[in-house]
C-alpha positions in Angstrom: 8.0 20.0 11.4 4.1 19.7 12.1 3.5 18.5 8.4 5.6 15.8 9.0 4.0 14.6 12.0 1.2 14.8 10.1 1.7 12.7 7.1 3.0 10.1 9.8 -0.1 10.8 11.5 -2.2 9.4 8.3 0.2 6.8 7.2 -0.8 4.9 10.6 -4.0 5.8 9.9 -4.0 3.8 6.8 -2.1 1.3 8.0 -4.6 1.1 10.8 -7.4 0.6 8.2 -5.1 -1.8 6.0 -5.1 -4.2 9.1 -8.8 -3.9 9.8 -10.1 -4.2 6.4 -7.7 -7.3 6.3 -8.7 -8.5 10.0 -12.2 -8.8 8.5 -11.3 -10.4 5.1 -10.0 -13.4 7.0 -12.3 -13.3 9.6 -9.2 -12.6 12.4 -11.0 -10.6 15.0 -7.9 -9.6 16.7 -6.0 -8.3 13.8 -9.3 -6.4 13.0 -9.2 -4.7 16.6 -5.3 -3.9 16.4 -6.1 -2.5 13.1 -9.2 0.1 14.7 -6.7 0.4 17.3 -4.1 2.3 15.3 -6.7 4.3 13.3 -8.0 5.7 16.9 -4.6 6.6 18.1 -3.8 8.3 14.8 -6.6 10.2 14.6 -6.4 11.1 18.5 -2.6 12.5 17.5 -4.2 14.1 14.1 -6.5 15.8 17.0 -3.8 17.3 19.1 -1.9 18.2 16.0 -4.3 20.2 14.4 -5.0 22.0 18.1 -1.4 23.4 18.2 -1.6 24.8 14.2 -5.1 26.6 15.6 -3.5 28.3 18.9 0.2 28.9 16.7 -2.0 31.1 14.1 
């Protein structure tokens, strides 16, 4: 089950960056900061994720 949370995990990650990178293309500042946004609440979840595998094992 943690796998999956982690593939969803990236997948907003990217999405994250997707928006950013995009955000800047067009030069739409807000878009750019929803898009950082995501990336930093995927990564935080990424975090927490990989702290339960390490006190599971």
């Amino acid at each position: 089950m943690a796998g999956g949370k982690k593939a969803k995990n990236m997948a907003k990650a990217a999405k994250g960056k997707a928006k950013e990178t995009t955000g800047k293309a067009v030069g739409n500042e807000s878009l750019e900061m929803k898009g950082k946004a995501e990336q930093v609440a995927a990564q935080a979840k990424q975090t927490g994720e990989k702290a339960k595998d390490t006190l599971r094992h």
